[in-house]
N, CA, C and O atoms as a MOPAC input file, in Angstrom:
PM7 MOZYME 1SCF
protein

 N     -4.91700 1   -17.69500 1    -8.28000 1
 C     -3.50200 1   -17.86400 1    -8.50800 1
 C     -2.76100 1   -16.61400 1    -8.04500 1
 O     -3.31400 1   -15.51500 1    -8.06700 1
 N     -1.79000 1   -16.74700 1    -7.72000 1
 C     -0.87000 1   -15.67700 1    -6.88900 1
 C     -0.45000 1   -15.42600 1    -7.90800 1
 O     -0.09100 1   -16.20500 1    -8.79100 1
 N     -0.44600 1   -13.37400 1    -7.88900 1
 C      0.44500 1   -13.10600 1    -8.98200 1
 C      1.79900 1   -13.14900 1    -8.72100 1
 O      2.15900 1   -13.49100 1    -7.59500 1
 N      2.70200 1   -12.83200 1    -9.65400 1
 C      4.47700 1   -12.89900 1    -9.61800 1
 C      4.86900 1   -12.44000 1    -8.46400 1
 O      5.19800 1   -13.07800 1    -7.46400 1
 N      4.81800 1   -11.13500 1    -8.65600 1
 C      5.52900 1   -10.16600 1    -7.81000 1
 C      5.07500 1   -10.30200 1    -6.27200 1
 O      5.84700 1   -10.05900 1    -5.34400 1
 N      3.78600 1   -10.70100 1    -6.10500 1
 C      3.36000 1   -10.41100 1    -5.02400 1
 C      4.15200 1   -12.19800 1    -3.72000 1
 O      3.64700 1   -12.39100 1    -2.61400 1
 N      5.20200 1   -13.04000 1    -4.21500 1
 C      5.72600 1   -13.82500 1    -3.51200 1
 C      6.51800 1   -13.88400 1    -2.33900 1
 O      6.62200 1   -14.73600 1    -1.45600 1
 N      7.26100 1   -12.35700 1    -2.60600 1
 C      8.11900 1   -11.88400 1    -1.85600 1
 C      7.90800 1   -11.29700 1    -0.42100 1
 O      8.56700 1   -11.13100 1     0.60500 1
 N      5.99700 1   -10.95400 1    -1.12500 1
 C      4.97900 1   -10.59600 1     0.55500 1
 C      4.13700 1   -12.06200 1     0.86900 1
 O      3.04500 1   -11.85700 1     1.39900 1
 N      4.36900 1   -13.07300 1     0.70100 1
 C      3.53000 1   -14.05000 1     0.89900 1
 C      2.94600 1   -13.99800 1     1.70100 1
 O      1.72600 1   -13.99400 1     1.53600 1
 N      3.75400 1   -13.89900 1     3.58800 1
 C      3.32900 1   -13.97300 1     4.61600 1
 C      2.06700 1   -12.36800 1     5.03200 1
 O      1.52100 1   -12.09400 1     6.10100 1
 N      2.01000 1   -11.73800 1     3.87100 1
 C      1.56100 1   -10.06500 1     4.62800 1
 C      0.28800 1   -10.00800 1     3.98800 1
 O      0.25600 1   -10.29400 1     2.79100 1
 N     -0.68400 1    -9.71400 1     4.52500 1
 C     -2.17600 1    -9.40600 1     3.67400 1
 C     -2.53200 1    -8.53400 1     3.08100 1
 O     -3.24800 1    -8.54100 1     2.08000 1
 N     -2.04300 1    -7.61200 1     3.66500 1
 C     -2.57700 1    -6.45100 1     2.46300 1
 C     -1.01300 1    -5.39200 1     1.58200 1
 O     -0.02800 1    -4.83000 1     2.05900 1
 N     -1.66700 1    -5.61500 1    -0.20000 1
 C     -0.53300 1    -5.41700 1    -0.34700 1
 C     -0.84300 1    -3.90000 1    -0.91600 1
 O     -1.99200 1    -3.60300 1    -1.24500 1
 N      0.12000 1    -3.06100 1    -1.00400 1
 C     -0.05500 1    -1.91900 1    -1.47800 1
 C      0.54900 1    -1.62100 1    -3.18400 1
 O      1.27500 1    -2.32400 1    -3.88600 1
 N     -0.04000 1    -0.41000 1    -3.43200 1
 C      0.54400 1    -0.41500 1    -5.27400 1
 C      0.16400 1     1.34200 1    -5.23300 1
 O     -0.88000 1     1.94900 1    -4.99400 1
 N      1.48500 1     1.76000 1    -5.57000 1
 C      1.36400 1     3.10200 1    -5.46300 1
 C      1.09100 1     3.70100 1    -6.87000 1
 O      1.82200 1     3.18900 1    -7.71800 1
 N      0.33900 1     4.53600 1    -7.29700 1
 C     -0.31600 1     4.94900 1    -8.72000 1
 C     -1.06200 1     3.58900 1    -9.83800 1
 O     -1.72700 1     3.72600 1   -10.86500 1
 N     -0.60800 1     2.30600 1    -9.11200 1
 C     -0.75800 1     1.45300 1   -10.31800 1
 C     -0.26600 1     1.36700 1   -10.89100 1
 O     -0.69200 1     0.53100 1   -11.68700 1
 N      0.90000 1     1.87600 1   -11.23500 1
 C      2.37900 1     1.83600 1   -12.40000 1
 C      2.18000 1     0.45600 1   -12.87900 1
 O      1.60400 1     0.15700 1   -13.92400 1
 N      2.78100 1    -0.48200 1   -11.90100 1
 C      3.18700 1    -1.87900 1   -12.59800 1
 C      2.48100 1    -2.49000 1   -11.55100 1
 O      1.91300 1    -1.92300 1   -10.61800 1
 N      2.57900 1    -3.93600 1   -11.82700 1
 C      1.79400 1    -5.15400 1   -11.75900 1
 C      1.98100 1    -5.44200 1   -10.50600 1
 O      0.96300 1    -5.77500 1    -9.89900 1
 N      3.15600 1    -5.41800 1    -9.80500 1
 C      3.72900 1    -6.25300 1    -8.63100 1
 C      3.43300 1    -4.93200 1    -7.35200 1
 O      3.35800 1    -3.75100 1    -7.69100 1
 N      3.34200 1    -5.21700 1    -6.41900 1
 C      2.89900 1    -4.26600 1    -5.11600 1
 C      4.20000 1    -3.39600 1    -4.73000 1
 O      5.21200 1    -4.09500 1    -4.69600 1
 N      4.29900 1    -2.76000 1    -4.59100 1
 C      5.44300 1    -1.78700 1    -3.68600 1
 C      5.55200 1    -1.90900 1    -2.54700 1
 O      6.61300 1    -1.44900 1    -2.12400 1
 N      4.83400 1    -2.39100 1    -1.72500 1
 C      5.03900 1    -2.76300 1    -0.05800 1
 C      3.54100 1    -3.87100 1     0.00900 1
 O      2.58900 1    -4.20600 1    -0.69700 1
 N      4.04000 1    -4.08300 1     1.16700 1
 C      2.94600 1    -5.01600 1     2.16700 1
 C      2.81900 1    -4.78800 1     3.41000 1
 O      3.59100 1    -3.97400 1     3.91700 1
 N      1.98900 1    -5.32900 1     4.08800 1
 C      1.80500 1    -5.09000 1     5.34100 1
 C      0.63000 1    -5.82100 1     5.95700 1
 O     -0.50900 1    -5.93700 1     5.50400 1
 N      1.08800 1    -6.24000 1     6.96600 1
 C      0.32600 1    -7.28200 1     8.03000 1
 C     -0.79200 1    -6.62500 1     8.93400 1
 O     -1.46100 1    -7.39000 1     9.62900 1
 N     -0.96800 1    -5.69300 1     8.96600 1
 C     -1.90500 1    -4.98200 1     9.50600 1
 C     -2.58000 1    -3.66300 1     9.11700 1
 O     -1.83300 1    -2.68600 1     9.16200 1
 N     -3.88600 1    -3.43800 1     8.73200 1
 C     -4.09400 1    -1.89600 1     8.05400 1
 C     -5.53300 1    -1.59300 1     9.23500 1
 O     -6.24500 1    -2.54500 1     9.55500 1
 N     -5.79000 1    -0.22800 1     9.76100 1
 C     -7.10000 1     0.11200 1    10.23100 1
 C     -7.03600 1     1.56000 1     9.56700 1
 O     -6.10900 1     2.18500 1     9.05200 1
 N     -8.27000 1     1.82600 1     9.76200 1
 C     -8.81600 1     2.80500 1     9.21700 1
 C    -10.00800 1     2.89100 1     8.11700 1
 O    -10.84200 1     3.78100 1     7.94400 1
 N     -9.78500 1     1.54900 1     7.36900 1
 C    -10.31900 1     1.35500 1     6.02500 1
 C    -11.89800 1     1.05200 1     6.57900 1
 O    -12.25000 1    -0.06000 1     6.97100 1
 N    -12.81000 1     2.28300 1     6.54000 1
 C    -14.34200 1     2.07800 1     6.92100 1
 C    -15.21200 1     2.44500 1     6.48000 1
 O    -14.70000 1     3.42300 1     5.93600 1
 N    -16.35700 1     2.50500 1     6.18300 1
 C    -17.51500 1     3.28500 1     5.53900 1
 C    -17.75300 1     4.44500 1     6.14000 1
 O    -18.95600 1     4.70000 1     6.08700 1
 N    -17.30500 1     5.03400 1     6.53800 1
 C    -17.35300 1     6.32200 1     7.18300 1
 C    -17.33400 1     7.27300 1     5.91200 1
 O    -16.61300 1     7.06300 1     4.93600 1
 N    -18.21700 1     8.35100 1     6.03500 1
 C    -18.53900 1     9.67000 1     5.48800 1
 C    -17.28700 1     9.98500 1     5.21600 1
 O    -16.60200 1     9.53200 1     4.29900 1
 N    -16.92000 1    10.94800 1     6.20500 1
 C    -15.25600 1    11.86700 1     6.16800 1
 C    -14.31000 1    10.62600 1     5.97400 1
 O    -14.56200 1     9.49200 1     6.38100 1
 N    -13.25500 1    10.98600 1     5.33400 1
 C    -12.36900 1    10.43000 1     5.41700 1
 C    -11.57500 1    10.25500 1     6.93600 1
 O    -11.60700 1    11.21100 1     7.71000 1
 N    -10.84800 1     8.96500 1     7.33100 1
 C     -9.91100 1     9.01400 1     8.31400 1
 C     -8.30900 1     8.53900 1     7.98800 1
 O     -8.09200 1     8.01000 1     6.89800 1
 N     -7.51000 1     8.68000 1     8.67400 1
 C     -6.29100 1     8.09900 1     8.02900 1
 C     -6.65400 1     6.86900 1     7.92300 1
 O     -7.67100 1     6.35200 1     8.38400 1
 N     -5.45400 1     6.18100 1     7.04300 1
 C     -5.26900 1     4.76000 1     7.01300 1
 C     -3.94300 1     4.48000 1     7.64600 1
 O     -3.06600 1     5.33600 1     7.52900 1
 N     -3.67000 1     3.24900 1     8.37900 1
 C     -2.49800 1     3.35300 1     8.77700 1
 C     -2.23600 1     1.92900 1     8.72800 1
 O     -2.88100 1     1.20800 1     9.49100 1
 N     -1.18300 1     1.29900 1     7.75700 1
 C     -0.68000 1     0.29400 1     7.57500 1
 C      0.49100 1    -0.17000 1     8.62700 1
 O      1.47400 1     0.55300 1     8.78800 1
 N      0.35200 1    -1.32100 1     9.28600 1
 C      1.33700 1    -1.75600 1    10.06800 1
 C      2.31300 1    -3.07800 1     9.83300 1
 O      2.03400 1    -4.12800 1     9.25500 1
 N      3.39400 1    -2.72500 1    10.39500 1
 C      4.43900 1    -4.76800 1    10.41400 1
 C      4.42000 1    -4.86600 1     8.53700 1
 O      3.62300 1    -5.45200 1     7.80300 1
 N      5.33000 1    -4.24700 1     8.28600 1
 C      5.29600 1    -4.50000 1     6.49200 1
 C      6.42400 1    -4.13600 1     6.39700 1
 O      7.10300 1    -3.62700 1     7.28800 1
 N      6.80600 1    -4.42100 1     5.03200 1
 C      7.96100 1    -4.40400 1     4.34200 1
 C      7.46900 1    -3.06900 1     2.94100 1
 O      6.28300 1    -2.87000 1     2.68100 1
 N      8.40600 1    -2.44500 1     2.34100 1
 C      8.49000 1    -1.71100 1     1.34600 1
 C      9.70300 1    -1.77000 1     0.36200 1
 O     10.85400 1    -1.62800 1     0.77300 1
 N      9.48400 1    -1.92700 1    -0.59900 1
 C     10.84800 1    -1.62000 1    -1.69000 1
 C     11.33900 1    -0.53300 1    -1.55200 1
 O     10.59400 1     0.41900 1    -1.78500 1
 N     12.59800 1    -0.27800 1    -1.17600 1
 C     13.54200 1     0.88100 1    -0.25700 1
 C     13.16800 1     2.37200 1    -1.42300 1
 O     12.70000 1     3.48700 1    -1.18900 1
 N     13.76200 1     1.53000 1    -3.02000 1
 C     13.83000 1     2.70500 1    -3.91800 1
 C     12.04600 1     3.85500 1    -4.03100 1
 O     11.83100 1     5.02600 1    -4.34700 1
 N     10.97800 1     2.46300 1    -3.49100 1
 C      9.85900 1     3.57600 1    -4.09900 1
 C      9.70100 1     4.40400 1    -2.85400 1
 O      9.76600 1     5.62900 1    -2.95400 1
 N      9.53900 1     3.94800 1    -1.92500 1
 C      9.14700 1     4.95600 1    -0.43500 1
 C     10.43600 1     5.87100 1    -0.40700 1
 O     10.10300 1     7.04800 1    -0.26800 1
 N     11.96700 1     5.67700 1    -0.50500 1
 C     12.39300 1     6.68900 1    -0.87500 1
 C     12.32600 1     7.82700 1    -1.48000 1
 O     12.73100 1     8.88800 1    -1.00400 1
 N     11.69800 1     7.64600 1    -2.80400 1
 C     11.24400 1     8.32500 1    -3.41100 1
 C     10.33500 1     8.96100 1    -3.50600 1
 O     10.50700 1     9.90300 1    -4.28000 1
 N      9.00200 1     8.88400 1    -2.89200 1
 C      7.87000 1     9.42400 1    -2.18000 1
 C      8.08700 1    10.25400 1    -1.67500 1
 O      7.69000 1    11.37900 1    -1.97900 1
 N      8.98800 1     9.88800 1    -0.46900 1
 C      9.66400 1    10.77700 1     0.59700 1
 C     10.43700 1    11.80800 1     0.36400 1
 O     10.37500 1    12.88300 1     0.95900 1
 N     11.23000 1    11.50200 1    -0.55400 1
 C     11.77100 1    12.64700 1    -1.42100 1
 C     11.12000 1    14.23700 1    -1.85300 1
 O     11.41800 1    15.41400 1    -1.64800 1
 N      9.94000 1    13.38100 1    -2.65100 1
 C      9.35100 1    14.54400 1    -2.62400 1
 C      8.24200 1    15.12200 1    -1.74800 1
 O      7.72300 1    16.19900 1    -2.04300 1
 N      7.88500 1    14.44400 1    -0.71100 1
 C      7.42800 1    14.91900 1     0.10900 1
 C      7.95000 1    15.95400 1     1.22200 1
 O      7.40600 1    16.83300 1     1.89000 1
 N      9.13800 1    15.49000 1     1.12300 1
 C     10.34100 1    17.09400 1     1.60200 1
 C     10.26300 1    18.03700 1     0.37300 1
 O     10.79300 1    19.10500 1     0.67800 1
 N      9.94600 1    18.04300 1    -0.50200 1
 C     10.05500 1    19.33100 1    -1.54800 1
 C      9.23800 1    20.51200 1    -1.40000 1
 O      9.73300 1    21.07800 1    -0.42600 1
 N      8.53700 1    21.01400 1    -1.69900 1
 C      8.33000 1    22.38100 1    -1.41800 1
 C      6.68100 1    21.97200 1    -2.03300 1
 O      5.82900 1    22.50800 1    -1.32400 1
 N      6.25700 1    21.38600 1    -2.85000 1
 C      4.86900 1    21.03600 1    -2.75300 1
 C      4.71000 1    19.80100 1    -2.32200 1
 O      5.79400 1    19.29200 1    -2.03600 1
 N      3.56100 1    18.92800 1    -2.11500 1
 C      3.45500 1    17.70400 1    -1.11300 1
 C      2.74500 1    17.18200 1    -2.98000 1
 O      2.05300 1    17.75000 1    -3.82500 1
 N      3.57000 1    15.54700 1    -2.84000 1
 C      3.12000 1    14.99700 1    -3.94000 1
 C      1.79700 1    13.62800 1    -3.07400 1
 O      1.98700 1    12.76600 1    -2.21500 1
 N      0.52000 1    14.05700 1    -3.86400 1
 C     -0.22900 1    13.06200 1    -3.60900 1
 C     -0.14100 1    12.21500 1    -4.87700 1
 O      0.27600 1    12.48000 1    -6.00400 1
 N     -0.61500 1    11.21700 1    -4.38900 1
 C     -0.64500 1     9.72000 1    -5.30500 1
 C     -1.91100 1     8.85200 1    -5.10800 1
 O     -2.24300 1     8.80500 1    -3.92300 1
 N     -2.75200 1     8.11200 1    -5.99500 1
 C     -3.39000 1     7.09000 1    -5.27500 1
 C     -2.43600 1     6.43500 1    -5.58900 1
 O     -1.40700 1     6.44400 1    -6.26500 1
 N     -3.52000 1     5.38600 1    -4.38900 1
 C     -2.95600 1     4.10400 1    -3.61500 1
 C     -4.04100 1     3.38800 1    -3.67200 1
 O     -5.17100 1     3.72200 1    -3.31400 1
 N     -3.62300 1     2.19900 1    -4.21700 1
 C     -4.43100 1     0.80200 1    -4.13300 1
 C     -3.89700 1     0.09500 1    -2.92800 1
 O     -2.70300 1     0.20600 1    -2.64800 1
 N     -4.77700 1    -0.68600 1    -2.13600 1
 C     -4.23600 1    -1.57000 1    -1.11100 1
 C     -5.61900 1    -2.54000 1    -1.39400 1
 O     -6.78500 1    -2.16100 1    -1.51100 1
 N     -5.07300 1    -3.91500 1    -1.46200 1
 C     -5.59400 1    -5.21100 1    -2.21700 1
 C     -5.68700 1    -6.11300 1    -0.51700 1
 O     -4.67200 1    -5.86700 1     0.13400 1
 N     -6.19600 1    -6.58900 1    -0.13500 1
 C     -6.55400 1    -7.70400 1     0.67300 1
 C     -6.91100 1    -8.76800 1     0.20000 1
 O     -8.03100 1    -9.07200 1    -0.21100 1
 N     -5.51900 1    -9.67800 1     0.25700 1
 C     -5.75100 1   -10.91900 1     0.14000 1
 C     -6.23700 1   -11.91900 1     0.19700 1
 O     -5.87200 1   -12.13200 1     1.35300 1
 N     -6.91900 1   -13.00500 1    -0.11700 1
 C     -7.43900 1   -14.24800 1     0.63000 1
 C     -6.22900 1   -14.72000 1     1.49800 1
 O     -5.09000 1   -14.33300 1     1.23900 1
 N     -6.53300 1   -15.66400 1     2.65500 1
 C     -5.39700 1   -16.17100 1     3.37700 1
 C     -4.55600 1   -16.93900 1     2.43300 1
 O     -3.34100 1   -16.91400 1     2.62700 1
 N     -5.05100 1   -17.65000 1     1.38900 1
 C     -4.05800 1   -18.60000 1     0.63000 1
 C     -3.81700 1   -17.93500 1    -0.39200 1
 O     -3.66200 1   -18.49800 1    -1.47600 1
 N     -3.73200 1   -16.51900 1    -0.24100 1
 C     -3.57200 1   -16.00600 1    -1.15400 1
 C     -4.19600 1   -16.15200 1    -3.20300 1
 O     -3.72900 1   -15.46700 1    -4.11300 1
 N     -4.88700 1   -16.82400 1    -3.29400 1
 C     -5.36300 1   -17.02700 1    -4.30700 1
 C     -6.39200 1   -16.29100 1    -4.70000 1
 O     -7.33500 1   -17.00300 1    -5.04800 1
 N     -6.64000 1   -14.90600 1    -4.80600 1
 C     -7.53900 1   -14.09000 1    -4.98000 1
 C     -7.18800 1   -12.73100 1    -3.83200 1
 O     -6.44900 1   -12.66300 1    -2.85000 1
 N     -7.95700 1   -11.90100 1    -4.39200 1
 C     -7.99000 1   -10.55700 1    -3.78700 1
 C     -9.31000 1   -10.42600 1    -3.30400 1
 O    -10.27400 1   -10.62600 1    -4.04300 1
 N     -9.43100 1   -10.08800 1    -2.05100 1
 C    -11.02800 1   -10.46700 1    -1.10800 1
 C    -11.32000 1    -9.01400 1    -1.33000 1
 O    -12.45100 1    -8.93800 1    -1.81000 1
 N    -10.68500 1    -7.61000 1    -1.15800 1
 C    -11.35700 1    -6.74600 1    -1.18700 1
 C     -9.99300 1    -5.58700 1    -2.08500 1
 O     -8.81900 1    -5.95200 1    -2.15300 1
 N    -10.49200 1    -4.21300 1    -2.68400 1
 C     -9.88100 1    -3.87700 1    -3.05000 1
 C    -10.22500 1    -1.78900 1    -2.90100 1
 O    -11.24900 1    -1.15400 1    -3.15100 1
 N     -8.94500 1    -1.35100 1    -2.43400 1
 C     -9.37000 1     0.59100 1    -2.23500 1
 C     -8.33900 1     0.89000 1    -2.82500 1
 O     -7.26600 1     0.29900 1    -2.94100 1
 N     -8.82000 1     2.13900 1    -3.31400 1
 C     -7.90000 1     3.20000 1    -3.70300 1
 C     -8.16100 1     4.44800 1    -3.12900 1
 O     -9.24200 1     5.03200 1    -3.20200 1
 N     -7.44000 1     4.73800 1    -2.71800 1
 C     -6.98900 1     5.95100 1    -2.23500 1
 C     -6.38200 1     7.01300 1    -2.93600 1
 O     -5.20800 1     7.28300 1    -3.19000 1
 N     -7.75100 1     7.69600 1    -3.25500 1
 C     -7.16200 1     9.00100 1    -4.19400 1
 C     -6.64100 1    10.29900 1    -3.23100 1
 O     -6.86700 1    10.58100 1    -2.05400 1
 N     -5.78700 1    10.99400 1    -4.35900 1
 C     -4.66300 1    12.20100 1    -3.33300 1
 C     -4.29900 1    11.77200 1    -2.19000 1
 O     -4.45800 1    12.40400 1    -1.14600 1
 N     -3.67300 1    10.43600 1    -2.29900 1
 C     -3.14200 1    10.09000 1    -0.86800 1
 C     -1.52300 1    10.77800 1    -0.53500 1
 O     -0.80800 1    11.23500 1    -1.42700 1
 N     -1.21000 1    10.74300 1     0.66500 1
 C     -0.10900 1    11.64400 1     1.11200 1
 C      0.22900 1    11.00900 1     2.25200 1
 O     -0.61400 1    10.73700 1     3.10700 1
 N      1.84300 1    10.63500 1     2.39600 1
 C      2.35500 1     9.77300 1     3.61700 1
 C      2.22000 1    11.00200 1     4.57400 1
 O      2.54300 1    12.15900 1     4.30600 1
 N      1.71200 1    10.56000 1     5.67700 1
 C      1.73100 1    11.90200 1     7.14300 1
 C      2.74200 1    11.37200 1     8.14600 1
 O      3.41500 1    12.20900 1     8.74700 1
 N      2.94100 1     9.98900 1     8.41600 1
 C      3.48800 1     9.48000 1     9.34200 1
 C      4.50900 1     7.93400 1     8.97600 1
 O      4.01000 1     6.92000 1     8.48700 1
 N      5.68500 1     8.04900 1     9.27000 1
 C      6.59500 1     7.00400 1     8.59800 1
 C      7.24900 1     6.62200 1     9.73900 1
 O      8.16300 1     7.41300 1     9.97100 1
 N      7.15500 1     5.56900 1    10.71500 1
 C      7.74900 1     4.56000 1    11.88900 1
 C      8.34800 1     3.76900 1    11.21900 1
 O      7.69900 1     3.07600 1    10.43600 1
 N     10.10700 1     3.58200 1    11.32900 1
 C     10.60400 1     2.21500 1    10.60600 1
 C     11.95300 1     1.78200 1    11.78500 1
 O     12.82000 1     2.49700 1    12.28800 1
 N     11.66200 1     0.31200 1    11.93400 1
 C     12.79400 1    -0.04800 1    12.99000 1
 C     14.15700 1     0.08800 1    12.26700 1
 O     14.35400 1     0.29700 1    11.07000 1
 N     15.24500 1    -0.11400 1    13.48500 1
 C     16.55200 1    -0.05700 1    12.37200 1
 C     17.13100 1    -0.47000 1    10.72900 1
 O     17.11700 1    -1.70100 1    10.73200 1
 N     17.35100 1    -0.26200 1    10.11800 1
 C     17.34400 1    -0.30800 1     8.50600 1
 C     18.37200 1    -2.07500 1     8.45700 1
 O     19.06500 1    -2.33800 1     9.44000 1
 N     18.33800 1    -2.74400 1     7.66200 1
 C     19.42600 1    -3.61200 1     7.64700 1
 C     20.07900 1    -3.86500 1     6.11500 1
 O     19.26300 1    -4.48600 1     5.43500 1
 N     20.97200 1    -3.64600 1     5.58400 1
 C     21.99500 1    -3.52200 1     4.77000 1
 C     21.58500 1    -5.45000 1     3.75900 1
 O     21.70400 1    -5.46500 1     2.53400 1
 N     21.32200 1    -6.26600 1     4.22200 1
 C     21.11300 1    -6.94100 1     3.75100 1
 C     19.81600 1    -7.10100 1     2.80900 1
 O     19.34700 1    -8.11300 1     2.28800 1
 N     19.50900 1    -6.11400 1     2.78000 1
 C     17.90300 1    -6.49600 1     1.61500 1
 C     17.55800 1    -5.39200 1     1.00600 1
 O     17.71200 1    -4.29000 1     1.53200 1
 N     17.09800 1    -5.54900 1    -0.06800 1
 C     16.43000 1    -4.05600 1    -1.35200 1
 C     15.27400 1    -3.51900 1    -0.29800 1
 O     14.97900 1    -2.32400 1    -0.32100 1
 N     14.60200 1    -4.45400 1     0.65900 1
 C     13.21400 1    -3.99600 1     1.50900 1
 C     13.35700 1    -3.48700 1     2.63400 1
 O     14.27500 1    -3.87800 1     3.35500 1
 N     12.61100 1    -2.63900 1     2.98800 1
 C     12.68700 1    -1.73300 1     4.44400 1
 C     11.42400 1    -1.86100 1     4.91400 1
 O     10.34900 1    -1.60300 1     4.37300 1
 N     11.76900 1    -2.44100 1     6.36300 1
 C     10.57500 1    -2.73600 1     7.15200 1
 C     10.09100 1    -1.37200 1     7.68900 1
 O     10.82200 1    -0.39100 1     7.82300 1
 N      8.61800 1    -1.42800 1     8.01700 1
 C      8.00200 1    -0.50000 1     8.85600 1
 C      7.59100 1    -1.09800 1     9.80100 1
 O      7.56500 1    -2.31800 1     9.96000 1
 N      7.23100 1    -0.25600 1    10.51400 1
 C      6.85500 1    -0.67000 1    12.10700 1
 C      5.17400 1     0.12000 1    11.70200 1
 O      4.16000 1    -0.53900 1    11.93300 1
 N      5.07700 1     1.36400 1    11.17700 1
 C      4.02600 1     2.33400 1    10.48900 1
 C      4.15400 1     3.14200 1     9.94100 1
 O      4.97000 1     4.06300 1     9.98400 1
 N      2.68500 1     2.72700 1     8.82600 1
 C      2.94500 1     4.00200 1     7.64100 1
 C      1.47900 1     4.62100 1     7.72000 1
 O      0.52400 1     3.90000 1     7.43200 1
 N      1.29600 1     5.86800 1     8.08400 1
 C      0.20500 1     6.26100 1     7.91000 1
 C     -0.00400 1     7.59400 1     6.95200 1
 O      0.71500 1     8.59200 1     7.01100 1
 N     -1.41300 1     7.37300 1     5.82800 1
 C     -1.41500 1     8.20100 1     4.76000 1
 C     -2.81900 1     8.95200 1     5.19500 1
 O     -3.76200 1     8.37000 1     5.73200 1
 N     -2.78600 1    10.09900 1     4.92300 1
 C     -3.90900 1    10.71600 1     4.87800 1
 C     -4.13200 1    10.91000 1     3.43500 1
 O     -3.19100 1    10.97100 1     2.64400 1
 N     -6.08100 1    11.06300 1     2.87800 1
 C     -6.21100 1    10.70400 1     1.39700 1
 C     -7.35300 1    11.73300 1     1.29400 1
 O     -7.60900 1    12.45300 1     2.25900 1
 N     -8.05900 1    11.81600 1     0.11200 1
 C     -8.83300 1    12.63000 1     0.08200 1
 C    -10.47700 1    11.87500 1    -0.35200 1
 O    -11.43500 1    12.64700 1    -0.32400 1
 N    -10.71400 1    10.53800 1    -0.69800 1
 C    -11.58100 1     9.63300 1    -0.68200 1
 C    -10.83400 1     8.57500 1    -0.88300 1
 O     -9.63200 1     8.34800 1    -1.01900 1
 N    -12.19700 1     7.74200 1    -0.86600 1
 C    -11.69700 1     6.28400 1    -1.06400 1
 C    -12.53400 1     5.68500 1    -1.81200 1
 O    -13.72300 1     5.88100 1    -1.56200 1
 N    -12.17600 1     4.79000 1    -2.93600 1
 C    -12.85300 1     3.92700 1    -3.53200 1
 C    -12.71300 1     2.43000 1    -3.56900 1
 O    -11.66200 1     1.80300 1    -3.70100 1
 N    -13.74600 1     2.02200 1    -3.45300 1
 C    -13.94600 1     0.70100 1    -2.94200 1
 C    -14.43800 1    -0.14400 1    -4.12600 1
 O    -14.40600 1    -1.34600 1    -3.86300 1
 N    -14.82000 1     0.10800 1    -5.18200 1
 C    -15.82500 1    -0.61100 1    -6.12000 1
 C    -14.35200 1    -0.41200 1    -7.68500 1
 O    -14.71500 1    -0.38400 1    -8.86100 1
 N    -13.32200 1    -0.34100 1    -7.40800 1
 C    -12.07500 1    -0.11700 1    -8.14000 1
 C    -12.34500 1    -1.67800 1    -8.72400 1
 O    -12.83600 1    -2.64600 1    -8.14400 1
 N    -11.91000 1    -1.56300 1    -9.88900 1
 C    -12.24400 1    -2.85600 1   -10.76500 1
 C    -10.74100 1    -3.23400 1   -11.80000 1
 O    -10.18400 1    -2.20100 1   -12.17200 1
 N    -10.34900 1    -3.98900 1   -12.07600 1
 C     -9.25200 1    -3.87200 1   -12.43000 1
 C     -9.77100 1    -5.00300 1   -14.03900 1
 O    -10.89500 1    -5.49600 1   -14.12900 1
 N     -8.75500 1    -5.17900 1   -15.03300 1
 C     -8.84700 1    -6.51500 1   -15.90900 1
 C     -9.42800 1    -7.99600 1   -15.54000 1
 O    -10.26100 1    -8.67200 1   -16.14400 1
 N     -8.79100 1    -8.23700 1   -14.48100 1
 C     -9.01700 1    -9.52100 1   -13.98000 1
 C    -10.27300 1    -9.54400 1   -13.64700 1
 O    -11.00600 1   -10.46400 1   -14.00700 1
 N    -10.79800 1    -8.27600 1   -12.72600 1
 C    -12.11400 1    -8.37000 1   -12.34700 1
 C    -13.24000 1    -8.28300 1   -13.35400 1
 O    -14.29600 1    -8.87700 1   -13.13700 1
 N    -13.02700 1    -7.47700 1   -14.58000 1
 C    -14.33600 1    -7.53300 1   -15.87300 1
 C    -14.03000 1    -9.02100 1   -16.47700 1
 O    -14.79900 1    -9.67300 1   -17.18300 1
 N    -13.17900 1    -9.27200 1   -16.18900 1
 C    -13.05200 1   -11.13500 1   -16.88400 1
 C    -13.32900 1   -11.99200 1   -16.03100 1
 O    -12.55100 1   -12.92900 1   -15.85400 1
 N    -14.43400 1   -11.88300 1   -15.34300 1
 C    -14.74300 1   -12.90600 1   -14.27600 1
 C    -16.19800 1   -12.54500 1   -14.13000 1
 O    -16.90600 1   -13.14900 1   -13.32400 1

């Protein structure tokens, strides 16, 4: 079953959730590489997505400040019909490095990217959430 929040990304597969705060994703995005079994870490770089203007603002915010704020990041991969989550990472001490966004448009709370790429300090893959110990 599709959760609530996540309707608004229907069309996008992988959705993102910055610290885990709340339930519903903070962005989406139609394309992610990077995400590999590789030793060292590499960036991740999410592509063709949408973001809620107020949280990446705010990221960004303080990422101009005078120390760099890391965050994990969960990014969830969807089933195509969306009815389940096929795979799931977090990205601990993650940090936006690179922010591509086409012209802004006045009509919507969401701001598209063109690319968002985070550099992190591991990744966890075996992240388990409620839903998952109840199954």
């Amino acid at each position: 079953m599709t959760k609530p929040g996540n309707r608004r990304y229907s069309q996008f597969n992988f959705l993102v959730y910055f610290d885990r705060k709340t339930s519903s994703p903070v962005a989406a995005f139609m394309d992610c590489s990077g995400l590999s079994g590789a030793e060292a870490p590499a960036n991740i770089t999410l592509k063709r997505g949408v973001v809620r203007s107020e949280n990446l603002a705010r990221w960004n915010e303080e990422l101009r400040g005078q120390s760099v704020t890391e965050h994990s990041v969960v990014i969830e991969l969807m089933a195509e019909d969306r009815s389940q989550v096929m795979q799931r990472w977090r990205l601990v001490r993650a940090r936006i490095i690179k922010h591509v966004s086409p012209p802004f448009n006045a009509k919507s709370n969401d701001v598209a990217i063109e690319e968002l790429t985070l550099a992190y300090e591991r990744v966890d893959d075996r992240l388990r959430t409620k839903d998952d110990k109840a199954q």
